[in-house]
C-alpha positions as CSV (number, residue, x, y, z in Angstrom):
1,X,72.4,143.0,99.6
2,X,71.2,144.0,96.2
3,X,73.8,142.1,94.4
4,X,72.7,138.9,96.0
5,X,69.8,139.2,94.0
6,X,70.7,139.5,90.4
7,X,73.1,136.3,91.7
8,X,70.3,134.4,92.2
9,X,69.0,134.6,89.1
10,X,72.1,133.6,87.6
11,X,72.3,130.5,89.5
12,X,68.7,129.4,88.9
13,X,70.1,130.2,85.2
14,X,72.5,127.4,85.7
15,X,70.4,125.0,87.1
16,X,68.0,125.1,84.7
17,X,70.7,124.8,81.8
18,X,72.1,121.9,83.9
19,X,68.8,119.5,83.6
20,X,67.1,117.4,86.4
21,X,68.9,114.3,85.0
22,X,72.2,115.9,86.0
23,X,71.5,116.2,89.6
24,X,74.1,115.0,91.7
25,X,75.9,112.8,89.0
26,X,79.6,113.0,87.5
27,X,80.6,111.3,84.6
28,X,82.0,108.2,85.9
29,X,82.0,104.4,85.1
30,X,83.2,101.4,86.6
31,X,85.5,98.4,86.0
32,X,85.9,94.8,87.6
33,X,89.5,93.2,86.7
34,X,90.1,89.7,87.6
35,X,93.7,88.7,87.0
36,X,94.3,84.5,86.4
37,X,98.0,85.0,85.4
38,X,98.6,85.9,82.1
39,X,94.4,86.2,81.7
40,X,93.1,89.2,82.2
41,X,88.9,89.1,82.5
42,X,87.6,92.7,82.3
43,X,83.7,93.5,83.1
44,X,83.1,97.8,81.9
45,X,79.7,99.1,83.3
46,X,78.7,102.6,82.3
47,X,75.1,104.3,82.5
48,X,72.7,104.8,79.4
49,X,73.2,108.7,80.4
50,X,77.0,108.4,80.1
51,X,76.5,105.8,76.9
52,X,74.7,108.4,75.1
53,X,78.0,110.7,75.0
54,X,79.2,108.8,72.6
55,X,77.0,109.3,69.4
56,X,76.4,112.3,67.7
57,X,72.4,112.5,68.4
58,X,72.8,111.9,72.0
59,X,70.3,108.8,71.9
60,X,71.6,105.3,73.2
61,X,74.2,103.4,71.1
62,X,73.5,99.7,70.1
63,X,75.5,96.9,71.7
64,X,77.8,97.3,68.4
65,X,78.2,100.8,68.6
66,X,79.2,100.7,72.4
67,X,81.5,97.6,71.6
68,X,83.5,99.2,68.7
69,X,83.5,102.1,71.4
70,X,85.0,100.4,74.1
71,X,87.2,97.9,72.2
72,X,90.1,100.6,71.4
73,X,89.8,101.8,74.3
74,X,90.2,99.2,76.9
75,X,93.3,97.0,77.1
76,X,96.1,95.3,78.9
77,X,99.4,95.6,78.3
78,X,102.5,92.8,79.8
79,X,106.1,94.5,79.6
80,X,105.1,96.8,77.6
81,X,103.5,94.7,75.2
82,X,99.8,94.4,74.2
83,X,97.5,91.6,75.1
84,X,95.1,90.2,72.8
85,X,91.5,89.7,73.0
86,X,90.9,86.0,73.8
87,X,87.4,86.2,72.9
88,X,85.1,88.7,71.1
89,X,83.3,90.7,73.6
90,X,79.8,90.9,74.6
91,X,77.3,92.4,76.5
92,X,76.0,90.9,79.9
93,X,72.6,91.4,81.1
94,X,72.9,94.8,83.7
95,X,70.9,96.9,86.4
96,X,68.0,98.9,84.5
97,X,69.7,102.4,83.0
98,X,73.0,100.7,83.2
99,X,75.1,99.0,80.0
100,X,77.6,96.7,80.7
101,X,80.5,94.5,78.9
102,X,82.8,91.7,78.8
103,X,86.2,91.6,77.9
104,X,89.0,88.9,78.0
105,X,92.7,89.5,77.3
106,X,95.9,87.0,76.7
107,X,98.7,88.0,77.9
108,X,102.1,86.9,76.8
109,X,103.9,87.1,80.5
110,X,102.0,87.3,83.9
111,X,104.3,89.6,84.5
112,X,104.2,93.7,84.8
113,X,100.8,93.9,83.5
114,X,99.3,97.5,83.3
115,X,95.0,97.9,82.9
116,X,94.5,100.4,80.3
117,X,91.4,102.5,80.3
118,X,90.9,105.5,77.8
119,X,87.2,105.3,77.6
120,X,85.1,108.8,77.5
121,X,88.4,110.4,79.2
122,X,88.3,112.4,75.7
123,X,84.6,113.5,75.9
124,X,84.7,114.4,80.0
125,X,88.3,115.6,81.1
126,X,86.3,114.7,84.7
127,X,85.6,111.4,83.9
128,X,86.3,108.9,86.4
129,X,86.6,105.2,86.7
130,X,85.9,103.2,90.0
131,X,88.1,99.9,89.3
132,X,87.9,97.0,91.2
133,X,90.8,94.5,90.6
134,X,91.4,90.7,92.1
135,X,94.9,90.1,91.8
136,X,96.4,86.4,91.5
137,X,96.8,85.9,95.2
138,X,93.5,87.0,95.7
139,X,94.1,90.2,97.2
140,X,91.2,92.9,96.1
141,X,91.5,96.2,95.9
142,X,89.5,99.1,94.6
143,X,91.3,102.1,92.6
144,X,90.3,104.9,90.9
145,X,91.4,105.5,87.3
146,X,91.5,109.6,85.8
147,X,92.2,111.7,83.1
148,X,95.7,112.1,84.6
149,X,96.6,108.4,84.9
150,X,94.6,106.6,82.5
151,X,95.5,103.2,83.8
152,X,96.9,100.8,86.9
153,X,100.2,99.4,86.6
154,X,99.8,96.3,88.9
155,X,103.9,95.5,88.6
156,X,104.3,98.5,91.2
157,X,101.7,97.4,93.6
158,X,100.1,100.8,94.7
159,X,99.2,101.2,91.3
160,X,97.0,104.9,91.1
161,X,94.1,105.7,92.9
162,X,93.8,106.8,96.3
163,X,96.8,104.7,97.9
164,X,99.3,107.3,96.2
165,X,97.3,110.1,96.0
166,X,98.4,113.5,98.3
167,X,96.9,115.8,99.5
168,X,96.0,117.8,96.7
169,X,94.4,114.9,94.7
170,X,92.0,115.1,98.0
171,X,91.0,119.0,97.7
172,X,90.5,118.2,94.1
173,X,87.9,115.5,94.4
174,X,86.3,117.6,97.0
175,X,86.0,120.9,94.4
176,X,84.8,118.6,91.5
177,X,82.2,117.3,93.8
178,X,80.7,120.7,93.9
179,X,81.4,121.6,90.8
180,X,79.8,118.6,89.3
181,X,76.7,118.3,91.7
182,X,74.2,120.1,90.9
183,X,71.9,119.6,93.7
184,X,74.5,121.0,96.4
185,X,74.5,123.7,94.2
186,X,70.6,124.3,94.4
187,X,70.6,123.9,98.4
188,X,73.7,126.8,98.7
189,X,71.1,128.8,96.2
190,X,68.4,128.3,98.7
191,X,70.9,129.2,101.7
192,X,71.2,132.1,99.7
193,X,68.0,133.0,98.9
194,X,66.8,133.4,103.0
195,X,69.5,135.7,104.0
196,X,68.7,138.6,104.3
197,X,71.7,140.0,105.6
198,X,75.2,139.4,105.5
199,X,75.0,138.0,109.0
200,X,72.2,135.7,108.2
201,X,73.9,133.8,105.4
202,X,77.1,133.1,108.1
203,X,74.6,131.6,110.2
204,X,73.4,129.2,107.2
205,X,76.6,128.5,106.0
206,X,78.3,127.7,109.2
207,X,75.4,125.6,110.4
208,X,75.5,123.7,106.8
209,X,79.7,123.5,106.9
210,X,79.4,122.0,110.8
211,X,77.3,119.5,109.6
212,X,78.4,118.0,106.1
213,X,81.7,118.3,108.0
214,X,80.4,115.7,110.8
215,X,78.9,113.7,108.7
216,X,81.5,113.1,106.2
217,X,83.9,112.4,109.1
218,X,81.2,109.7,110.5
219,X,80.6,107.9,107.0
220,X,84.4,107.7,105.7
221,X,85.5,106.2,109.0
222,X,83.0,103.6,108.7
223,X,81.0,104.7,112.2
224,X,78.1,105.8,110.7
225,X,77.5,103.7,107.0
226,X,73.8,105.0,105.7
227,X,71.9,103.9,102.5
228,X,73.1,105.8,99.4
229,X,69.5,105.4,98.2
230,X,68.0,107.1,100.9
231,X,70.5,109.8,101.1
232,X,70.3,111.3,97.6
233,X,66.2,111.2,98.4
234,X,66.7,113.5,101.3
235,X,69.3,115.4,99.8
236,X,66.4,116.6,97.3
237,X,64.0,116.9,100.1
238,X,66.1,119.3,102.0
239,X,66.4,121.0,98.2
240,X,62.3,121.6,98.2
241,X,62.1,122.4,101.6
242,X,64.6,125.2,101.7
243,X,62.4,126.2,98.6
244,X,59.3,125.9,101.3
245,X,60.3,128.3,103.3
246,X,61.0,130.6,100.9
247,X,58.0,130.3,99.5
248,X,56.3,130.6,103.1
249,X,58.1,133.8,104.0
250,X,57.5,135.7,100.9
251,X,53.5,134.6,100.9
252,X,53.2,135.4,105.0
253,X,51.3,131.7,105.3
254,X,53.4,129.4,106.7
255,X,50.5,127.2,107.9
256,X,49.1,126.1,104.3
257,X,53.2,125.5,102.8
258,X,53.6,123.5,106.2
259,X,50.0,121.4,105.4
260,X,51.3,121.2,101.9
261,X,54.3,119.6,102.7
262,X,53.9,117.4,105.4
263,X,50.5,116.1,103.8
264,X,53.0,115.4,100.4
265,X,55.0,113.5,102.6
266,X,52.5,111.8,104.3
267,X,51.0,110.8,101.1
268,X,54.1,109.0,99.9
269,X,54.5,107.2,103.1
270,X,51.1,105.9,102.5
271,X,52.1,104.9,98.9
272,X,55.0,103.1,100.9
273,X,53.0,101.4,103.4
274,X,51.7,99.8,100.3
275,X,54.6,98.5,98.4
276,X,55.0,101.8,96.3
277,X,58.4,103.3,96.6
278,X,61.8,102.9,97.7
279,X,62.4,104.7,101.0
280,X,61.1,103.2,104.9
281,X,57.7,104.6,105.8
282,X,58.9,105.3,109.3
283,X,61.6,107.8,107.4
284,X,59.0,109.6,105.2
285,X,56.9,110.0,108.5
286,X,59.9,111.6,110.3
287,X,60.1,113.9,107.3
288,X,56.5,115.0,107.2
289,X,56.6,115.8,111.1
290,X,59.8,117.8,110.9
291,X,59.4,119.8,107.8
292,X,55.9,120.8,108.9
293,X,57.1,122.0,112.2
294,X,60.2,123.6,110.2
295,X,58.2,125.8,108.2
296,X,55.7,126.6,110.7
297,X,58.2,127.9,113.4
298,X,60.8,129.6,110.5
299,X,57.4,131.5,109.0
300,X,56.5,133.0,112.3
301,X,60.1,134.0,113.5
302,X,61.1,137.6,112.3
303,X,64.4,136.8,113.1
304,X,65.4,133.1,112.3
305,X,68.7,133.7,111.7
306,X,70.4,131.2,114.6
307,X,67.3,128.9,114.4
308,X,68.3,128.3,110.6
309,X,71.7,127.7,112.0
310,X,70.4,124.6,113.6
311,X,68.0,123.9,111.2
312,X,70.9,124.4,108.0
313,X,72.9,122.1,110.1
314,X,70.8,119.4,110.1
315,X,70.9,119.6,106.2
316,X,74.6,119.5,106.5
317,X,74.0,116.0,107.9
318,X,72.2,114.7,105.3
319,X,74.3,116.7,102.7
320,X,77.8,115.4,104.2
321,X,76.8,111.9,103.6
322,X,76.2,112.5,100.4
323,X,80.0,114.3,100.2
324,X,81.1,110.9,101.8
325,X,79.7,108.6,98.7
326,X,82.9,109.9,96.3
327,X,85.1,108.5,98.7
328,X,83.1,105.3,99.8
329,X,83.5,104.2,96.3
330,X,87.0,104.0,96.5
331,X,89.4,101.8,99.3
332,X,91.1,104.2,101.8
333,X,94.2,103.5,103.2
334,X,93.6,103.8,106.5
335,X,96.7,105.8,107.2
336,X,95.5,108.2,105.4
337,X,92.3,109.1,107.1
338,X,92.9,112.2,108.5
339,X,94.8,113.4,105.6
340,X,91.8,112.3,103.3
341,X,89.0,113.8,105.2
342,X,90.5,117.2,105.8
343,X,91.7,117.5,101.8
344,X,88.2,116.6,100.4
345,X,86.3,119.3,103.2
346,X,88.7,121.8,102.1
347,X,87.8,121.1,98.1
348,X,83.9,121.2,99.6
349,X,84.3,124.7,100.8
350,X,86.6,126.0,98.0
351,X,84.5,125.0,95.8
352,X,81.3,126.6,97.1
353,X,83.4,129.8,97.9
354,X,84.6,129.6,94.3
355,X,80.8,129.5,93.0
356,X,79.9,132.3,95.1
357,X,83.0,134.9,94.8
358,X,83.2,134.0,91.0
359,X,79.6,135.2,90.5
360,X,79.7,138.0,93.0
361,X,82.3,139.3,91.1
362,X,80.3,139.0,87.7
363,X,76.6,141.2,90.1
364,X,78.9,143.2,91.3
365,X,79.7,143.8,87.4
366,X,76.0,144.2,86.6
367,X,75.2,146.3,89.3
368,X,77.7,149.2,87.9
369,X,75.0,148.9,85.3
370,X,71.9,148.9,87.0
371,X,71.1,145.5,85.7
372,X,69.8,144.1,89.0
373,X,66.1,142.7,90.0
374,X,63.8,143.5,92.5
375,X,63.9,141.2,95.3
376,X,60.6,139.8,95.3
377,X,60.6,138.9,91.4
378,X,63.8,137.1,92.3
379,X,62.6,134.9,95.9
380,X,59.6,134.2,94.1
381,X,60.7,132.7,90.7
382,X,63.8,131.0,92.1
383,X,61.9,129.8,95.1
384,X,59.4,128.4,93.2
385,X,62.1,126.7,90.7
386,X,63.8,124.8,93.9
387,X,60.3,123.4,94.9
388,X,59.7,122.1,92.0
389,X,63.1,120.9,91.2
390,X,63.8,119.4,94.7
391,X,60.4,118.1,94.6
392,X,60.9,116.2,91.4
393,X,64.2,114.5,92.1
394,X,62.5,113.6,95.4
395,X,60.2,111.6,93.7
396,X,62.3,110.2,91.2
397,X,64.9,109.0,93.8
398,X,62.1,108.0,96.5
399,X,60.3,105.7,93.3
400,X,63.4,105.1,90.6
């Protein structure tokens, strides 16, 4: 198990490079068409953090600069023809952290009109847009807009999005959601980081693969429809807590990580209880009582290898909603269902198998060379870094 060691580091490498503000966020923005037949009014909302892509200091652009971005950009085209602005556009009041614009085209026919969006496709080959369009006869639908197809052409109906995607468009989404969330990344480094042997991390993984796979199966067929909010709290919680136990294990005092914790988490229900923070008191008391009990009985196991199968699969729950909100943004043909879920929980696993091979490959590499770590140095720094991470976007999600 040497090499999973210097692989570690290497991923706590990443995560650091990566930056708390890029936890569990893709570059995306989003767009509300309303077609009135041969008008076409366009609202474009993006975040400050994507904004700030587009100037060459990385601070936020003015309303001018983000206009004269945009304005290019953006478009409508009837029979292959442009439409013209019918108006000069402006910026409308927006959530906090959010920037968002106004745009209103003339078309010269009603008919075969096509939404153009190139906006930050050329910074972010990723980049996605979630767009929302109210046809004439007041039929809504909600399509996504890529690198690939950088626009809906309304004259054939389907248009792009998930209505015409296959199967491979699924897989994808369900790699670049690893790939571009950095906080399922952390909790498969914390998975990691308690094996001990081969057989151990099956355990994890299968426990956290049963349970994202459950989850994302309840959410996306509408049984189970949870608070986005609350779910990318607890997907940081079970982050710092996978940290916890790390932590507890290597010291040999379980008792004072499990006071620790739970009295954290009692602390912000408190702050709750009086009008400070965003998640329900009765959920931050849940938490407290279960990660206390978690750490206590993982620290005094010596072999907690099936216990962390249940315990990693109770993660999976919480982590498989948060696999579910790519596709919640979009409208799923229900036809497609089955063909949808399967394709984006087979881009989940590829893409952590991909993250793990690809750097096993690369230790494997190092350890020809004797370039490993000893064990300890490595649970203890990265343990460390996912407790303080995890802890931190808890408490920016639980008071943002």
């Amino acid at each position: 198990m040497t090499r999973f060691w210097t692989l570690l580091v290497l991923l706590a490498c990443a995560l650091v490079g990566a930056g708390p503000a890029a936890a569990h966020t893709r570059s995306e923005s989003h767009s509300a068409w309303t077609i009135d037949g041969a008008v076409v009014h366009l609202n474009f909302s993006v975040a400050d953090l994507e904004a700030k892509r587009i100037t060459a200091d990385g601070g936020r652009p003015g309303d001018a600069a983000l206009v004269a971005y945009l304005g290019p950009r953006l478009g409508v085209t009837a029979e292959g023809k442009p439409c013209k602005l019918a108006a000069p556009p402006r910026l409308l009041a927006a959530a906090p952290g959010f920037r968002r614009a106004e745009f209103q085209y003339a078309c010269p026919s009603p008919r075969s009109l096509r939404l153009v969006d190139h906006a930050f496709f050329e910074l972010v080959s990723t980049h996605v847009n979630f767009a929302q369009v109210q046809r004439p006869d007041g039929d809504f639908a909600e399509q996504l807009i890529t690198a690939d197809d950088q626009g809906l052409d309304l004259g054939e109906g389907e248009g792009g999005g998930l209505q015409s995607a296959g199967f491979l468009r699924f897989v994808l989404m369900g790699v670049l959601h690893i790939f571009t969330g950095v906080d399922h990344q952390s909790f498969l480094l914390g998975l990691v980081l308690i094996s001990r042997r081969l057989r151990d991390l099956v355990f994890v993984v299968t426990g956290f693969t049963i349970g994202h796979s459950l989850t994302l199966a309840l959410a996306v067929t509408g049984i189970i429809r949870p608070h986005a909010e609350y779910i990318d709290a607890l997907v940081a919680l079970t982050i710092a807590l996978i940290g916890a136990e790390n932590v507890s294990v290597a010291s040999g005092r379980p008792g004072t990580v499990a006071l620790w914790t739970g009295g954290g988490l009692m602390l912000v229900a408190g702050l709750r209880l009086l009008g400070i923070g965003l998640l329900p008191p009765l959920l931050l008391i849940g938490s407290a009582i279960f990660a206390a009990n978690y750490i206590m009985v993982s620290g005094h196991l010596r072999d907690a290898g099936r216990v962390r199968l249940v315990v990693t699969l109770v993660f999976g729950l919480i982590h498989g909603f948060g696999f579910a909100a790519d596709l919640l943004e979009s409208k799923l043909p229900p036809e497609k269902l089955a063909e949808i879920l399967v394709g984006f929980n087979v881009g989940v696993e590829i893409g952590q198998l991909t993250i793990v091979l690809a750097l096993t490959g690369l230790v494997l590499l190092l350890t020809r060379v004797r370039l490993t770590l000893p064990r300890p140095i490595v649970v203890d720094v990265c343990a460390a870094g996912l407790v303080a991470v995890g802890s931190y976007w808890f408490m920016a999600r639980s008071f943002a």
